[in-house]
Backbone bond lengths (Angstrom), bond angles and torsions (degrees), N, CA, C in turn:
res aa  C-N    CA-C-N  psi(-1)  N-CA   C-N-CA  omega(-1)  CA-C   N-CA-C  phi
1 X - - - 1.451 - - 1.525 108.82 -
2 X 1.577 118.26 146.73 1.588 118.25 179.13 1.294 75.14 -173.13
3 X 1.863 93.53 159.11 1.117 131.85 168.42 1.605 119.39 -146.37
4 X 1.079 90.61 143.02 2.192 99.49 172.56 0.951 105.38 -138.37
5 X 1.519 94.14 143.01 1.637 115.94 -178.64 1.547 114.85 -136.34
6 X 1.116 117.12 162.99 1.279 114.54 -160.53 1.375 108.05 177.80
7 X 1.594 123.57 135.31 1.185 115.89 -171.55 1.752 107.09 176.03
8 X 1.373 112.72 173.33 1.678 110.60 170.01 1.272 105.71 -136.99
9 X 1.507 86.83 142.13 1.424 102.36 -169.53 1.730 112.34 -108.50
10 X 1.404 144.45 102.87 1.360 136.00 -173.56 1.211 119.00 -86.81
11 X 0.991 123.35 138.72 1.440 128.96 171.63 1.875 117.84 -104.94
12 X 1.197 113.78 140.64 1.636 104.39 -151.98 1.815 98.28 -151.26
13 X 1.409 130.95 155.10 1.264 139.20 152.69 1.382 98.76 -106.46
14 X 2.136 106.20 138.99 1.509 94.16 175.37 1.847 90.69 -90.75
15 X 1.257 80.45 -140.42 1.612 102.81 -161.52 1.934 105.19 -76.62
16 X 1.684 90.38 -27.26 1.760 97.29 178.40 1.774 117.04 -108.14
17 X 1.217 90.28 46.66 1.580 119.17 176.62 1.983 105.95 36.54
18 X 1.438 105.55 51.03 1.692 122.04 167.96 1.433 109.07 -87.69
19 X 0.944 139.41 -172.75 1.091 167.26 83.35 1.378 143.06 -14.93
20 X 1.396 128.18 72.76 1.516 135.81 -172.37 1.859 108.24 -89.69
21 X 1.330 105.69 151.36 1.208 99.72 148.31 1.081 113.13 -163.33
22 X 1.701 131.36 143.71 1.357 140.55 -164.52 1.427 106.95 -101.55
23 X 1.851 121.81 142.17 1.190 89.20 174.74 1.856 83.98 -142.49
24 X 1.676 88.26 142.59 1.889 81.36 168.45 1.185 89.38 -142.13
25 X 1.537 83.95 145.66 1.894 125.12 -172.99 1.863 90.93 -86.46
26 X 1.317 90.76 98.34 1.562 80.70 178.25 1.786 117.14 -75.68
27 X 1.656 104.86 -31.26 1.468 115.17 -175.35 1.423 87.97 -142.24
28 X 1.799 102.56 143.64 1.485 104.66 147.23 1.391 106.83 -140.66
29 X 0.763 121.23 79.54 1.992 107.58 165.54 1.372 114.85 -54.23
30 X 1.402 102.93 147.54 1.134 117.74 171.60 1.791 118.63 -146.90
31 X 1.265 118.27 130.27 1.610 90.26 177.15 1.642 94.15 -153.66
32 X 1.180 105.31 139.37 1.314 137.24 -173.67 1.820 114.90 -71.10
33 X 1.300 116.71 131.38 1.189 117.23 -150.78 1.667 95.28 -91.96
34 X 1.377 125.04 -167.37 1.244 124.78 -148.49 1.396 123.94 -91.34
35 X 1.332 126.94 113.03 1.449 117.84 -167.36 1.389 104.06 -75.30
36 X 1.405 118.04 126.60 1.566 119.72 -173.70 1.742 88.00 -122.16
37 X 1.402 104.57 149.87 2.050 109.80 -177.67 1.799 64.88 -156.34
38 X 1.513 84.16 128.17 2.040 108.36 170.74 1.128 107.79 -139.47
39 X 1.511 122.94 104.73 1.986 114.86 160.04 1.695 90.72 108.51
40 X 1.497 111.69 46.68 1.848 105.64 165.61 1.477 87.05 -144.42
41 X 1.293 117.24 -172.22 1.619 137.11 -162.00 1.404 84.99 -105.21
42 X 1.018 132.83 -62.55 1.248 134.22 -179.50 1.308 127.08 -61.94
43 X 1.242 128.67 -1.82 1.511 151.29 -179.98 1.522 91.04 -32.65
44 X 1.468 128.79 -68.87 1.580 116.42 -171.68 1.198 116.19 -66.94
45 X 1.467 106.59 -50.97 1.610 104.76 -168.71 2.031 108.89 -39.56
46 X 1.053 105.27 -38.87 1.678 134.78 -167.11 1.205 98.40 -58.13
47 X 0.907 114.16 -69.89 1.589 133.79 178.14 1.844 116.36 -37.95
48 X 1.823 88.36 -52.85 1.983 96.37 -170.18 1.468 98.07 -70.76
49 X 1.403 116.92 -37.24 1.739 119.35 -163.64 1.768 98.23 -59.77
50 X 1.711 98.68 -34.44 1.568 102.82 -157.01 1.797 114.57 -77.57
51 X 1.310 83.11 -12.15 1.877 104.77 -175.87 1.702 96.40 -90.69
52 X 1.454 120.74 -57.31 1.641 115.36 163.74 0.842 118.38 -17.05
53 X 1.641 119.99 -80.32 1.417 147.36 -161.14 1.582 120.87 -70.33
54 X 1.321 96.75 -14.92 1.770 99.88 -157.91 1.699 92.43 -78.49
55 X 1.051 130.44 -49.64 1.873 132.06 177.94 1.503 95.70 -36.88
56 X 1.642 123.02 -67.21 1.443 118.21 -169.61 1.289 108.17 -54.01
57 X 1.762 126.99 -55.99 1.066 110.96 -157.58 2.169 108.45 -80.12
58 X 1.080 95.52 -16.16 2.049 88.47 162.37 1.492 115.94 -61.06
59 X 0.956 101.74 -47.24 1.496 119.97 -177.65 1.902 115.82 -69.58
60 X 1.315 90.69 -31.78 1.761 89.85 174.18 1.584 118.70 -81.20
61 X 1.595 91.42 -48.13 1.797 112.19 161.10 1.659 104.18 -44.24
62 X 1.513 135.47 -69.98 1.224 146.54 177.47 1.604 107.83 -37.01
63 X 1.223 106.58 -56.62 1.559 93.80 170.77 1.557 139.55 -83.72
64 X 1.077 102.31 -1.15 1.631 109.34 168.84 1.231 108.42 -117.49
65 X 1.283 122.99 5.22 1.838 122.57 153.92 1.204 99.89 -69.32
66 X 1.675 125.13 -56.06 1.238 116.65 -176.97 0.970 123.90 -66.09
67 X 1.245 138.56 -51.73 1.538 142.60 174.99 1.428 125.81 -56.13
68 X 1.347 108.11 2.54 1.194 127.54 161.46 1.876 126.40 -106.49
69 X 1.434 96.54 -30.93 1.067 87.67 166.53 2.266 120.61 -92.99
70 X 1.008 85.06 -19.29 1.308 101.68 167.01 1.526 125.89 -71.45
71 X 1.282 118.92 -6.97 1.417 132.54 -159.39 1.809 87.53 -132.83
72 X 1.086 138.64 -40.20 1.405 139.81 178.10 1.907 109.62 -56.53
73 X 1.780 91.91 -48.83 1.657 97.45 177.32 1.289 124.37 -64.36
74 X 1.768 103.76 -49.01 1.284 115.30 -156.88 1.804 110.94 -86.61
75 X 1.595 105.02 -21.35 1.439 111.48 164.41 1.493 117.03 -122.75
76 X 1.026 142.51 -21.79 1.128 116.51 169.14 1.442 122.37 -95.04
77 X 1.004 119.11 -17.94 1.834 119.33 166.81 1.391 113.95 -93.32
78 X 1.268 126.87 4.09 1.561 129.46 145.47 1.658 103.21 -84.77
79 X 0.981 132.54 -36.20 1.458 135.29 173.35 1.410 110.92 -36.29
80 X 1.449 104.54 -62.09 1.398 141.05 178.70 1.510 98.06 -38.45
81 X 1.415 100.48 -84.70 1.629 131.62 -157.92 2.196 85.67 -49.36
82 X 1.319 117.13 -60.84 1.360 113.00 -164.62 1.353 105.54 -65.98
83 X 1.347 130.75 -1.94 1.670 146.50 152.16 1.160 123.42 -31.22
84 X 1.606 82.20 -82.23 1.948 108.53 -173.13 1.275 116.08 -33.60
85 X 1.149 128.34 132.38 1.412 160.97 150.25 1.880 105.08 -43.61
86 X 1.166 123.90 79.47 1.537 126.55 -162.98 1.696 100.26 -90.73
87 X 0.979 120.19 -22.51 1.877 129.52 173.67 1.486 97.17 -90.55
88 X 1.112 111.15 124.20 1.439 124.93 171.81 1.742 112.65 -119.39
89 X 0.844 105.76 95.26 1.724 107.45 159.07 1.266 132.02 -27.20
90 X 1.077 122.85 98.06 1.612 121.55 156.59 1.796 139.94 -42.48
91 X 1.340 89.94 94.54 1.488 102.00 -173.43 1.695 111.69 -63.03
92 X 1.507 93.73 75.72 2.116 114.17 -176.35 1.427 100.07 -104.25
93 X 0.964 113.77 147.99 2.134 119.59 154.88 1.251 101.41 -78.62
94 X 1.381 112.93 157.36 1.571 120.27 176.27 1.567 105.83 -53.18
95 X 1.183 101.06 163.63 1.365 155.38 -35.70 1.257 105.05 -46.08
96 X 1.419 135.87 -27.59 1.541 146.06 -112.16 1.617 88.18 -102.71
97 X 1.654 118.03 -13.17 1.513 109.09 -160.70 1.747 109.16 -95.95
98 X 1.200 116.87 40.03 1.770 128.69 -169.55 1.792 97.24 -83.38
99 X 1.309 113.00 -17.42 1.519 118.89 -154.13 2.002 109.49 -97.12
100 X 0.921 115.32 148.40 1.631 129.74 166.69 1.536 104.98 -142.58
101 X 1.966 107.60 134.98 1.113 114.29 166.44 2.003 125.21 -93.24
102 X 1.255 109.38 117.63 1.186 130.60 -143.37 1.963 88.67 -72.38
103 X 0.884 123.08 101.96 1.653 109.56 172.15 1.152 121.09 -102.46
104 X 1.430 122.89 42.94 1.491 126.08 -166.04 1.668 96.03 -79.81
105 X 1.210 102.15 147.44 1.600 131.35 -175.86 1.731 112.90 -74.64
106 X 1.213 117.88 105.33 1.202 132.14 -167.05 2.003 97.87 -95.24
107 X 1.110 98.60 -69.47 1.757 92.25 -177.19 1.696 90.89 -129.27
108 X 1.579 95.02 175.40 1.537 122.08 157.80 1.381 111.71 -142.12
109 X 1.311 113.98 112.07 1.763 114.01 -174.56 1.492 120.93 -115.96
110 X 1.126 109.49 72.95 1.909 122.35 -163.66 1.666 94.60 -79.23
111 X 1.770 90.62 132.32 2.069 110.57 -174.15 1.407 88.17 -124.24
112 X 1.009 106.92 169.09 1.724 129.86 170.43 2.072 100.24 -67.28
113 X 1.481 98.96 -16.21 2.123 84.61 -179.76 1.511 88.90 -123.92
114 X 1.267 128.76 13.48 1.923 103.99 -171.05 1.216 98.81 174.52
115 X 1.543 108.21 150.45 1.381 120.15 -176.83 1.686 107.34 -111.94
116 X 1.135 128.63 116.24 1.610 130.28 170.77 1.240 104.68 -68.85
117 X 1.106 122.12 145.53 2.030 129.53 150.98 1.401 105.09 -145.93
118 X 1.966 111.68 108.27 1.049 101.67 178.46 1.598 107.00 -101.22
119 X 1.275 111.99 157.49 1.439 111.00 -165.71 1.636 105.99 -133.10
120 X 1.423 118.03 137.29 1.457 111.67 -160.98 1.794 116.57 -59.35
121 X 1.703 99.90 -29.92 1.606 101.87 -177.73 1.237 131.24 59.48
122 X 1.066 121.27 14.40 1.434 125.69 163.96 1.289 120.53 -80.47
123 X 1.855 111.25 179.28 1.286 113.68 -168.00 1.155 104.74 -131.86
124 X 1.759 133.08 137.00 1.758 115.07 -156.29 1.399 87.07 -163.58
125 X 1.416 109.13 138.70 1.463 108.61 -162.07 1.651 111.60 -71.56
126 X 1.269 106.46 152.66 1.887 121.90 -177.61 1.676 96.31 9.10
127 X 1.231 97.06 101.02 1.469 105.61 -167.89 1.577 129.21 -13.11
128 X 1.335 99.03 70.07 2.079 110.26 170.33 0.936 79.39 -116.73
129 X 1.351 94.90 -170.58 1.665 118.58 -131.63 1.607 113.13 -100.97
130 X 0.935 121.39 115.30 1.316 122.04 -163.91 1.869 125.60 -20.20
131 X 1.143 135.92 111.55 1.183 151.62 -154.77 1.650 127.30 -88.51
132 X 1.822 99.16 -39.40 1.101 99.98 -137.68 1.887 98.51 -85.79
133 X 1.285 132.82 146.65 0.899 144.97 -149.38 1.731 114.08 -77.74
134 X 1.079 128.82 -10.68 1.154 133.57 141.78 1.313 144.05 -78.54
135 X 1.526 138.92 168.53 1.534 127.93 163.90 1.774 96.72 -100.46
136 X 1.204 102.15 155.37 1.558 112.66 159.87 1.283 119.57 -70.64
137 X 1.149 118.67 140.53 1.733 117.13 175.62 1.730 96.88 -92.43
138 X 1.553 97.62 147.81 1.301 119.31 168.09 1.210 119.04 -68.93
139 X 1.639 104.41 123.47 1.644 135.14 171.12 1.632 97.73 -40.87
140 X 1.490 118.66 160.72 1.056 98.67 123.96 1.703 130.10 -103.43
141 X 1.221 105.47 172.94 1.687 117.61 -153.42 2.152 102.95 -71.09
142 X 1.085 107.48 -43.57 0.910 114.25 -179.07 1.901 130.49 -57.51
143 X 1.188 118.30 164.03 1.319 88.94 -164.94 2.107 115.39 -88.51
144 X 0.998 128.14 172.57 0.856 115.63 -152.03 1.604 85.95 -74.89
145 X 1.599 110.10 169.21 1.732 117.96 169.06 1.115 99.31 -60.09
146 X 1.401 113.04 158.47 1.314 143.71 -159.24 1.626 126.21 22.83
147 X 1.554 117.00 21.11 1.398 134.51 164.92 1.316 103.24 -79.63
148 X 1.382 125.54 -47.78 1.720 126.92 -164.55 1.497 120.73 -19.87
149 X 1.452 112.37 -32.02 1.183 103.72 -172.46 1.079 110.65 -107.98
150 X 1.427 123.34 13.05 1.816 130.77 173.59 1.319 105.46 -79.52
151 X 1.680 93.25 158.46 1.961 108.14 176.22 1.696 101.50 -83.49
152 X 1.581 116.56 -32.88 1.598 106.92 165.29 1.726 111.88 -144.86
153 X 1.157 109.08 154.37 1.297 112.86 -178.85 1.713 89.90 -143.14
154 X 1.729 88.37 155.16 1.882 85.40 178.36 2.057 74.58 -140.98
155 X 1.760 89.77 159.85 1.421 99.55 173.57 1.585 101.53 -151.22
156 X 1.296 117.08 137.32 1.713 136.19 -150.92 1.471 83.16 -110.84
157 X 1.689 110.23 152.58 1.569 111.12 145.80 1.502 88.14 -116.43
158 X 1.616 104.37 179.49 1.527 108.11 167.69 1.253 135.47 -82.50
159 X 1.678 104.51 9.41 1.161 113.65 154.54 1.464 134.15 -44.06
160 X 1.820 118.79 -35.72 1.486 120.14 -174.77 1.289 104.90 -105.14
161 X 1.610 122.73 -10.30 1.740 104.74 144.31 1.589 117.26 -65.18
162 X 1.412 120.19 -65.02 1.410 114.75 -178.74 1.060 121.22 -47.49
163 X 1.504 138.83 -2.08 1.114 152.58 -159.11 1.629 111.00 -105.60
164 X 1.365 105.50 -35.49 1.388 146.15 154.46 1.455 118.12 -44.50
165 X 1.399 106.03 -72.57 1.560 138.52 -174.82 1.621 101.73 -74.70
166 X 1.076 129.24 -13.00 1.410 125.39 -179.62 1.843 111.59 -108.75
167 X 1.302 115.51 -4.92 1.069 126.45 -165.43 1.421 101.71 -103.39
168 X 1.842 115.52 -59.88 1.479 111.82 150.05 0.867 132.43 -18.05
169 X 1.451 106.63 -64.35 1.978 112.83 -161.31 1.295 106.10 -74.07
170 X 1.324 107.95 -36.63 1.563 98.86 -175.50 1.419 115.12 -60.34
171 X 1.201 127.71 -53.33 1.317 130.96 164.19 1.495 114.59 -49.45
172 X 1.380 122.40 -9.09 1.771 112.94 172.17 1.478 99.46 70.69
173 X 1.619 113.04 58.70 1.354 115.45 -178.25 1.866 99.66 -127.72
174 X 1.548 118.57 -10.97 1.043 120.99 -172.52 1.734 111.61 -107.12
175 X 1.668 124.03 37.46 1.123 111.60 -121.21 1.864 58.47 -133.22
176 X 1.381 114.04 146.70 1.872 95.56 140.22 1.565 96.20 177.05
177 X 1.451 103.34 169.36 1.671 96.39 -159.70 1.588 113.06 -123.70
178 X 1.390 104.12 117.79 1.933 102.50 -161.69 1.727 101.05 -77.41
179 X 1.255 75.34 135.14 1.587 91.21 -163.98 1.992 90.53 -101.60
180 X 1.712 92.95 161.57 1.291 93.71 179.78 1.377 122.55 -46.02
181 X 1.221 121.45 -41.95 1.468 143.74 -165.36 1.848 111.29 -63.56
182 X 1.354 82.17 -29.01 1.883 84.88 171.69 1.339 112.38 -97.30
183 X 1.273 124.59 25.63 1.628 124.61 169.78 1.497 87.58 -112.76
184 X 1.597 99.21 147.30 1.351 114.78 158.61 1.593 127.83 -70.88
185 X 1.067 137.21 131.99 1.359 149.87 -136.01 1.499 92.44 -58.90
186 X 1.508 124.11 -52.39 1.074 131.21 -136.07 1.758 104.49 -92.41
187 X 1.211 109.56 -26.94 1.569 129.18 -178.40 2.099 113.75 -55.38
């Protein structure tokens, strides 16, 4: 018995900043190991039908392995991915809880040592539509120095604090008034 497989797998953002990925089974062999029948009357007949048949049934097996696994990626884990909930809510007490962090999918950059996922990271009130008056500047893709050899590394600009800080203030949430009592006596 052996099998080969072989295939490409893409990784993609659609248009509503998800997560796609394509996958084609370029080859799969498959072949079925040896039908042995020992100690019946029919022992040969069994045998020749099983030598006939055995090409169709690798080949039938071969194609609905693939079309199954090819049909699992390409539609049901895009199903998935066009699912997900990409605005996440900020678990704040009032007032402070007006905010959701926006994780929509900006790139996917797959290397032979590491996988990138850049993610927009902003902050946009009770999930509408992103607000804040700037664009983010582009990461670079690579992992940060001295991460290379980690299983994850994440890297922030100050874009998804200010993003933060602009969402507050506007709402008059960053506002507050030092009262005598919060100075130290001696000051």
């Amino acid at each position: 018995q052996k099998s080969d497989v072989s295939g490409i797998i893409s990784f993609d953002v659609t248009d509503e900043g998800r997560p796609k990925i394509e996958l084609d089974m370029g080859s799969l062999g498959f072949e079925l190991g040896k039908f042995d029948v020992e100690g019946t009357i029919l022992e040969g007949i069994l045998e020749l039908l099983a030598s006939i048949f055995k090409s169709n049934l690798e080949g039938m097996f071969t194609s609905s392995i693939k079309d199954i696994v090819e049909k699992s990626a390409n539609t049901y884990l895009n199903d998935f991915f066009a699912s997900m909930g990409l605005k996440l809510p900020l678990p704040l007490q009032p007032p402070y809880d007006i905010a959701a962090a926006d994780m929509t999918f900006c790139y996917i950059d797959v290397r032979s040592d590491y996988i990138a996922i850049g993610l927009l990271g902003a902050f946009v009130e009770d999930e509408q539509v992103f607000t804040f008056p700037a664009k983010p500047r582009a990461l670079a893709s690579l992992p940060p120095a001295g991460f290379a050899d980690k299983m994850l590394a994440f890297r922030f600009s100050n874009f998804t604090l200010s993003s933060a800080c602009y969402i507050f203030q506007r709402e008059g949430l960053l506002k507050t008034t030092i009262q005598p009592g919060y100075l130290a006596k001696d000051s």
